[in-house]
MIGUGU-662256 format. One line per 3 residues: for each residue y, z, x of C-alpha. Coordinates in nm, 3 decimals, decimal comma. Example, Ala and Ser with C-alpha at 12.3 -4.5 7.8 and 13.67 -1.06 7.14 Angstrom:
BEGIN
-0,450/0,780/1,230 | -0,106/0,714/1,367
This chain:
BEGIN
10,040/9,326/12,848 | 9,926/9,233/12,497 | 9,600/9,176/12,441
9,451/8,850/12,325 | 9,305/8,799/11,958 | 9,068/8,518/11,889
9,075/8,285/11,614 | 8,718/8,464/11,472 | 8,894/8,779/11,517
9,213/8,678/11,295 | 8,986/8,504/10,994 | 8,789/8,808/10,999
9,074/9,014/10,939 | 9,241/8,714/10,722 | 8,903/8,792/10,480
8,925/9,161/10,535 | 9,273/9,147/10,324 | 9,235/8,955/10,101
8,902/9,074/9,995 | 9,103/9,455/9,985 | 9,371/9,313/9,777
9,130/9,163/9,544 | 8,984/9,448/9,492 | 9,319/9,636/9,421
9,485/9,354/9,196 | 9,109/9,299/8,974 | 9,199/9,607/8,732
9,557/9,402/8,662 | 9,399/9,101/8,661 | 9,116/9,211/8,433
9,371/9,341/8,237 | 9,566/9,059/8,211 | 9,310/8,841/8,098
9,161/9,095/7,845 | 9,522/9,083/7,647 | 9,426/8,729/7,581
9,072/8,779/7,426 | 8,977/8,921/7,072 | 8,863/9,286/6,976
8,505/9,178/7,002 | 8,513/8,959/7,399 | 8,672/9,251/7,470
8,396/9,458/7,465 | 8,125/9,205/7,466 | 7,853/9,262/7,669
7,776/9,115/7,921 | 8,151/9,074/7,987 | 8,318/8,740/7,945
8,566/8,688/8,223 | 8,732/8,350/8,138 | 8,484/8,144/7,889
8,638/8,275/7,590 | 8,870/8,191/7,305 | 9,257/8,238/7,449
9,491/8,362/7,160 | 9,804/8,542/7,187 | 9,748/8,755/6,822
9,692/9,041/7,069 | 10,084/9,044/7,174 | 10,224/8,891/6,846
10,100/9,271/6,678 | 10,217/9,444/6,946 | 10,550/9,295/6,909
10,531/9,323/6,514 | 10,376/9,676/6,501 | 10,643/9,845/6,817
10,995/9,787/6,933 | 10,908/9,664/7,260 | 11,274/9,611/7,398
11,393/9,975/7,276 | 11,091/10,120/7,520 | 11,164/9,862/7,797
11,532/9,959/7,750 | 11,466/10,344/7,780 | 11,205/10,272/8,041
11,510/10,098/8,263 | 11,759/10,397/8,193 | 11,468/10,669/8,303
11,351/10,520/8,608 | 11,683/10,341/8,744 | 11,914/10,679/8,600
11,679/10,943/8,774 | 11,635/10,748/9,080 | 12,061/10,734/9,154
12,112/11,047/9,094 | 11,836/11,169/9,350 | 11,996/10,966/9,560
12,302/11,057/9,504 | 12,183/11,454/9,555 | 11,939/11,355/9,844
12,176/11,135/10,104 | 12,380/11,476/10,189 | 12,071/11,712/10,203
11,859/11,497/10,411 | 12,239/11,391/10,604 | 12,269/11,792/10,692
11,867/11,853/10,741 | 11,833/11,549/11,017 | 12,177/11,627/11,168
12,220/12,001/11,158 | 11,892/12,096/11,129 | 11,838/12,490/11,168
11,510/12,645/11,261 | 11,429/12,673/10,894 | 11,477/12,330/10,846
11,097/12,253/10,855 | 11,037/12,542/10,612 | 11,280/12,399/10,366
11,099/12,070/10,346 | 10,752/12,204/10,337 | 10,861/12,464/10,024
11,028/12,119/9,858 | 10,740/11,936/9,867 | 10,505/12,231/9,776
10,684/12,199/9,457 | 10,458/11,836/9,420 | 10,159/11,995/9,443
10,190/12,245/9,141 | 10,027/12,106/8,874 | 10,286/11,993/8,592
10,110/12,140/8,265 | 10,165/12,490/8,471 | 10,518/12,459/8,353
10,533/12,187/8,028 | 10,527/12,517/7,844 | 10,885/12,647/7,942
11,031/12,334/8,028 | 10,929/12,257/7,664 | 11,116/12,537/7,500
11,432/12,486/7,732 | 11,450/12,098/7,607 | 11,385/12,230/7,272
11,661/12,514/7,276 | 11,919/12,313/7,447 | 11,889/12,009/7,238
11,768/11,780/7,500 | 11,381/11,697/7,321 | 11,330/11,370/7,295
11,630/11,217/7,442 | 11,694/10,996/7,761 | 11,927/11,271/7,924
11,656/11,480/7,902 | 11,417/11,283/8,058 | 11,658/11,140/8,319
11,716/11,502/8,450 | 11,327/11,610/8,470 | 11,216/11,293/8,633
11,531/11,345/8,875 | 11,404/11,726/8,961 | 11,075/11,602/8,993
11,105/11,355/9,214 | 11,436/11,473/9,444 | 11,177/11,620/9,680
10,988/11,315/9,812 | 11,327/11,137/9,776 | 11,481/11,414/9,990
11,153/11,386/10,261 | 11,196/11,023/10,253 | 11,546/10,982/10,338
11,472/11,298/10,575 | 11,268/11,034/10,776 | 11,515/10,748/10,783
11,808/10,950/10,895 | 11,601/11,097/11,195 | 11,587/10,766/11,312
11,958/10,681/11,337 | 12,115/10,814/11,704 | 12,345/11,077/11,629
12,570/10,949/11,908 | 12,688/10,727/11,639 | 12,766/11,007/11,444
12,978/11,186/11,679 | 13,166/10,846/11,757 | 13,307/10,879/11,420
13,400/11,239/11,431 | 13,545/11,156/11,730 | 13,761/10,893/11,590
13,862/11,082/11,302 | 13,587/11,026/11,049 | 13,562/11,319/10,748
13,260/11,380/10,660 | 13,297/11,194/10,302 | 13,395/10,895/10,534
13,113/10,987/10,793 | 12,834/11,007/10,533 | 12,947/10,672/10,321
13,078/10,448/10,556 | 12,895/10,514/10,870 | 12,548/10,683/10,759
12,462/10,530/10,464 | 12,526/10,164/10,581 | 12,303/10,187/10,831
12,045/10,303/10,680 | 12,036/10,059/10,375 | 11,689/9,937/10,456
11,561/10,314/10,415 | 11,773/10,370/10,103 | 11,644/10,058/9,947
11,285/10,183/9,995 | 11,328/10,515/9,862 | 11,503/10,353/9,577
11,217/10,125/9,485 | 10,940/10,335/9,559 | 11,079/10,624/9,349
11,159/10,392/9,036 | 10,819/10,257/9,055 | 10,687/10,651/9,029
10,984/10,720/8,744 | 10,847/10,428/8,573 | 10,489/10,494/8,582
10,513/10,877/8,499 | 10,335/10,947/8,186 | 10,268/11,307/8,150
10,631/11,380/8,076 | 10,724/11,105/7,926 | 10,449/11,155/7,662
10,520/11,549/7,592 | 10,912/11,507/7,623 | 10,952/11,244/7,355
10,850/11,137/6,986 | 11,018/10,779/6,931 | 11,378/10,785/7,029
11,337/10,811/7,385 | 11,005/10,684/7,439 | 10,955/10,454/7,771
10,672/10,215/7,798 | 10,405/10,484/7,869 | 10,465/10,628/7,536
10,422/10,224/7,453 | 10,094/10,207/7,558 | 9,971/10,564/7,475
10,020/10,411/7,088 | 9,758/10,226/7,077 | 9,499/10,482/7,158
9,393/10,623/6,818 | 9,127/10,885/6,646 | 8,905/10,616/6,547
8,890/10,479/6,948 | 9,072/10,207/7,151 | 9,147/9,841/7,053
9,101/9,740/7,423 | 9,248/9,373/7,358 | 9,582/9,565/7,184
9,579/9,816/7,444 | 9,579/9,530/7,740 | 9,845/9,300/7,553
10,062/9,686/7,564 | 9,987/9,759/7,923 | 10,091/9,431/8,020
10,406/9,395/7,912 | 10,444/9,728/8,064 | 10,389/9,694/8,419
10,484/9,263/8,406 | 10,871/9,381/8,496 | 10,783/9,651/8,775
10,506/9,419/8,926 | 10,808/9,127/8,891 | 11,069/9,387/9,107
10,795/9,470/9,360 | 10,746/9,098/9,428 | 11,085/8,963/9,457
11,152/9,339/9,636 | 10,843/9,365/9,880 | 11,040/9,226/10,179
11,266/9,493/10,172 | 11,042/9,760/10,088 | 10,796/9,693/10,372
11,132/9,664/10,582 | 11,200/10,028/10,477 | 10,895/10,181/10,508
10,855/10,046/10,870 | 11,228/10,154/10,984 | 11,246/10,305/11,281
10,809/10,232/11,357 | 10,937/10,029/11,646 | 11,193/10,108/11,886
């Protein structure tokens, strides 16, 4: 029987949230409105949240002083390129971990995601000289192929998850019918387990897109995404905040855009198979 919740119960809870997602969105917001205010409101004291003279100079020298679009455009080829070809890796391995698991199974996952928790400058060094040696410094290949290494475990764990969830009755229906496994995996597996797919999908192109450490000691100016964008305007002689906000913002305004018109599906995903 469910139980009953009150009206004073659900407004309570109502104000719970939103006062938690205030919270989370007032750096972005903050942000947001500092891009709009001049060197000095921006680190006036006390500070000035909106009585203060709007101007847009902030993003006009941006746009004059860095190519925006090349960033944005190697930003998109990082996150999107790495992301489908962990996928593309990951959707067999987790396919043969959930249905023919072994009793090292467990062990397998636990070593691939141990490989998360070493810390990255512990290897920048000899990744370094291999991008160096083979040519791929400072290009988008390059990056692509670290940020795909990098994050193929959690994509791996993640589609692990998903593909638990699906009966493998279904499975053996196919065989049975004369599926290969090519056939099995694309036209039977994967289908039904879009919603999971599409999570992993976002949720790793949202970490692709945001990774900085990489990005930063991988790349000079051909291949640098946004976070090399922003970086820029941190200098010796300190940070123009207002510059530095006008950056950031036009950094995260097209991932914040694809996890709004996206967050139906990706709360869809990440609650597949919660409720049976």
């Amino acid at each position: 029987m469910a139980r009953r919740v009150t009206t004073s119960r659900k407004a309570l809870v109502t104000v719970a949230a939103f006062a938690i997602g205030l919270i989370i969105f007032f750096p972005i917001l903050w942000t947001f409105l500092t891009s709009f205010k001049t060197e000095g409101e921006a680190v006036a004291s006390p500070p000035v949240f909106l009585a203060f003279h709007w101007t847009l100079e902030n993003y006009a020298e941006v746009n004059q002083r860095s190519h925006y679009l090349l960033h944005f455009y190697n930003s998109v080829v990082i996150s999107f390129g790495s992301t489908l070809i962990g996928l593309v890796i990951a959707i067999p391995a987790a396919w043969s971990m959930a249905f023919v698991p072994s009793r090292r199974t467990k062990d397998v996952l636990m070593w691939m995601l141990s490989t998360k928790m070493l810390p990255p400058v512990g290897v920048l060094i000899p990744i370094y000289l291999l991008f160096r040696n083979s040519g791929l410094l400072d290009t988008l290949t390059g990056l692509v192929v670290v940020l795909t290494l990098i994050n193929l475990p959690i994509i791996v764990w993640m589609l692990y998850t998903y593909f638990k969830e699906i009966p493998g009755d279904i499975l053996e229906a196919a065989r049975m019918d004369g599926a290969s496994l090519r056939n099995e995996i694309l036209y039977v597996l994967t289908p039904m387990a879009v919603p999971g797919i599409a999570s992993t999908l976002l949720l790793n192109v949202i970490l692709a897109w945001n990774e900085a450490f990489w990005t930063l000691n991988l790349t000079a100016a051909k291949a640098a995404p946004l976070t090399a964008f922003i970086a820029s305007y941190s200098s010796p002689e300190g940070l123009f905040y207002a510059k530095l906000s006008a950056a950031s913002t036009m950094a995260i305004a097209p991932i914040l855009v694809l996890g709004w018109f996206s967050q139906k599906q990706l709360v869809r995903g990440l609650t597949f198979g919660a409720v049976k």
